[in-house]
N, C-alpha and C positions, 0 to 999 in steps of 0.2 A: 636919345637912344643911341646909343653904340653897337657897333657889330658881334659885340659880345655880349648881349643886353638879355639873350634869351631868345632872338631871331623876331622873326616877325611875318605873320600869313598872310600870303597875297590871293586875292580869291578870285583873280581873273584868270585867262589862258597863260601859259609861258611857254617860248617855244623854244625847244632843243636846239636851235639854230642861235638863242643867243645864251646859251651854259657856256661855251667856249670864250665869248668876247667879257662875260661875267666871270668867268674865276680866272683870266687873263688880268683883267682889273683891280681885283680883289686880292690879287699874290703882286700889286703891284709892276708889272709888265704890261707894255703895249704891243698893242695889237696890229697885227698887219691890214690896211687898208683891202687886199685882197679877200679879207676874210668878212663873209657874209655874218648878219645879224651885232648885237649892238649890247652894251653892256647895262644889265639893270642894276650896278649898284649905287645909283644916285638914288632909285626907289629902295633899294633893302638898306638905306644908311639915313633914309631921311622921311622919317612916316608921313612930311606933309607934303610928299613931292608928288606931281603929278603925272599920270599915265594916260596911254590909249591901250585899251582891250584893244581897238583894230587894228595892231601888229601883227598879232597870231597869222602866220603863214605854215602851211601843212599840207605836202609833196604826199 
């Protein structure tokens, strides 16, 4: 699967704290160590890759 493949649905929580460190990644730029949460594109680039639902954090 490729990032162009059609996408791929993730049916766990995803929190808004890591959209910024994910399309940081995903337009190929790194991320400043200051900046909170963590980038999912090892999961939307690799369907066997594994996760924790117990990330989700919500302020």
């Amino acid at each position: 699967m490729t990032m162009t493949d059609g996408g791929r649905i993730i049916d766990i929580p995803f929190s808004h704290i890591d959209l910024v460190p994910t399309l940081l990644d995903l337009m190929g730029r790194e991320t400043s160590k200051k900046l909170p949460g963590k980038s999912w594109r090892p999961i939307l680039s690799n369907p066997n890759a594994s996760f924790s639902p117990n990330d989700v954090i919500i302020e």
